[in-house]
Structures are given as C-alpha cells and as structure tokens.
N, C-alpha and C positions, 0 to 999 in steps of 0.2 A: 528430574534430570540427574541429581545425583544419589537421590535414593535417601537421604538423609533422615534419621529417627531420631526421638529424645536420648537411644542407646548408642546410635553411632558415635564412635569417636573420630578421633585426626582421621583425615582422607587425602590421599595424594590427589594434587589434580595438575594438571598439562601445564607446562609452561605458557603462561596467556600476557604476549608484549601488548597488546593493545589494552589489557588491565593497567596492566604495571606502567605505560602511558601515561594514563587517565589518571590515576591514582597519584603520579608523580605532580600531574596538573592541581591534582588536590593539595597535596603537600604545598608544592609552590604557592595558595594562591593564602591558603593558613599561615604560611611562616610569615607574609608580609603584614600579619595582624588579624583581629577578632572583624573587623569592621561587618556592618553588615552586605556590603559590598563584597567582601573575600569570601564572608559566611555562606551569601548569598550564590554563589560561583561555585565551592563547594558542595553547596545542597544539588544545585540544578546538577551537576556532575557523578551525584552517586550513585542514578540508576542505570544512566551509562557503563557505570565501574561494575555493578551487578549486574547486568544485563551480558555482559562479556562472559563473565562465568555461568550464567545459566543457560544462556543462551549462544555459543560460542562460534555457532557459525550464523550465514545469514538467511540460511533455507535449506531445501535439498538442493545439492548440488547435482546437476545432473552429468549423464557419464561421460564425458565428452566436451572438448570444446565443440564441437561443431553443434551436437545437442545445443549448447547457451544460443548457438551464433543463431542457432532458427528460433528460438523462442526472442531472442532481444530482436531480431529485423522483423519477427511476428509481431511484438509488440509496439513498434517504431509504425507499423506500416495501419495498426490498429489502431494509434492515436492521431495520423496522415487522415483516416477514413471515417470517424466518431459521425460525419455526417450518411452513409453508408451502410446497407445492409452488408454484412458477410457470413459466411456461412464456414463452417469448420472445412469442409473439402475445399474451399477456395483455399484456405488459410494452408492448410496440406498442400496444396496441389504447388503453390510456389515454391516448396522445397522439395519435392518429388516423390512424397512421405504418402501412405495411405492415410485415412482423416484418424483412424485408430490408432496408430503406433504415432501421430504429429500429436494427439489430444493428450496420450503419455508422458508424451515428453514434455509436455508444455505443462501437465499438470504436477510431475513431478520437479521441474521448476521452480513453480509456482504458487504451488498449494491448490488451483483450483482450473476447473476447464476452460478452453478458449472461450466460449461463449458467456460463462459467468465472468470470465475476466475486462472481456469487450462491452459485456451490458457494465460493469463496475465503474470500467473508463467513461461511459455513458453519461451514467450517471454522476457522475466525479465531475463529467464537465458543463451536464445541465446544472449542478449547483453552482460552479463559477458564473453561468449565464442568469443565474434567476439572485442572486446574492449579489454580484458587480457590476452584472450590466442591467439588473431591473428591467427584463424582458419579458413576456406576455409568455404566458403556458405555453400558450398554443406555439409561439414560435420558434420557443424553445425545443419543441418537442420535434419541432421541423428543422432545427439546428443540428437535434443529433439523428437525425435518422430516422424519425418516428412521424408518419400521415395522420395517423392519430393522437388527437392529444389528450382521450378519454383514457385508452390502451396506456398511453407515457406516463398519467397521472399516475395508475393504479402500479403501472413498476416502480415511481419513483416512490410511493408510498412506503409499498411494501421493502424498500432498500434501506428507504431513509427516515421510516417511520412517522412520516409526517406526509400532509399531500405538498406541490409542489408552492399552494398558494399560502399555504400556513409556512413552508420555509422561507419564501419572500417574506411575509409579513414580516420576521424576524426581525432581517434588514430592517426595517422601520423603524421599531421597536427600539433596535440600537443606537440608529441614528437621533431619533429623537431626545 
C-alpha cells in the first residue's frame, strides 16, 4: 500500500482521525498504568491503529450513492431469502439494472459476485445452524435452500474446508 522498502525513508501520508482516535485510546488506557488490564487493551487496539493506515478505507467504494443503496437492499433482501434460490437477474431485475452492469456494481462493492456472495451468506448461516442449533445435515441444508443434502455437503466442504458433520463434531469437542 505504501510501497515501503529497507531504502525508503520519511513518507507523508493523509491526515488519518480514526488513527489518531485509536491511538489516543492507546495512550489513555497506558497512562493509567502498566496493568496487564491497560497492557492488555493496548495490545488488542494496535491492529486496529494499523489497520487504518494500511488499509484506510473500507472497500471499493462504489460511484454513487444509489450504486451502495442497490447493493445494501441487495444484500438485506439476500439475507430475508438464505432459505431461496435466487438468481442474479432476479437480483438485477428489482433495481431495473441488466444482471451485467447489477453483477458490477455489486462486485465492485464488494469484492466478489452476487452469487458467491449469497452462497457465502449460505453458508455463514448453515454454520450458525449446525454449530447453535445442532441440527441434522439434511435439515440444514433444507434451511438454506438446498433439496439436496449431498450437493450442500460438498459446497459446504469445499467453503469451509471441512464436511458439515466434522464441523458439528467441533461443537462437541468444545463442549465436552
């Protein structure tokens, strides 16, 4: 991001308030002592403080508010439906977008296309169902969308690196 080498020297960079924040948060929580309590506040706080500089915004920003406004009610209306197939032209067609130029903007958003974003939430909430609610594959699979529960295995594998009955076990694991 900033290009930094052993030969760089001093480099201006942006006035960054949400550092200098964080950073103040820091200072405050040291001056009221070493404790491992203040230490310990400090620490969790300094990759936030880096993180501002290296990464200073929070995505692409897209061109437009109206661009955000279709991707945020896109995304509002995809986590409404996790139990539902959708299709990218449906997801277009409610803003009056071609599925091409809705899949742009949504990707440029977001980092990634409507479809891997919706299978993401999918999956995001088959592991709250199989991890909180200790529920059966198969039902899970029919929780979010999926008739199949061979087909839902092998997605959730392949996202989550594990099948869906080895992430359950975990739970277990923990609890015991």
């Amino acid at each position: 991001c900033f290009n930094i080498t052993l030969d760089t020297g001093p480099i201006d960079i942006a006035l960054n308030k949400e550092g200098l924040e964080i950073w103040e948060q820091i200072f405050q929580s040291l001056e009221m002592g070493f404790s491992i309590n203040n230490l310990r506040n400090a620490n969790l706080r300094l990759p936030h403080f880096l993180a501002t500089f290296l990464c200073p915004q929070q995505g692409p920003i897209p061109d437009s508010k109206a661009d955000l406004s279709y991707v945020n009610k896109t995304i509002l209306h995809m986590r409404s439906m996790l139990h539902e197939k959708l299709t990218v032209e449906e997801m277009a067609s409610k803003h009056l977008l071609s599925a091409s130029h809705f899949s742009t903007l949504f990707r440029k958003s977001t980092g990634m296309p409507p479809m891997d974003y919706f299978i993401h939430l999918k999956i995001q909430k088959a592991c709250q169902l199989l991890y909180l609610e200790n529920m059966k594959v198969k039902d899970v699979a029919q929780a979010i969308g999926y008739d199949d529960p061979y087909h839902f295995s092998r997605l959730f594998k392949k996202h989550m690196r594990v099948s869906p009955e080895q992430y359950k076990a975990m739970r277990h694991k923990e609890i015991s």
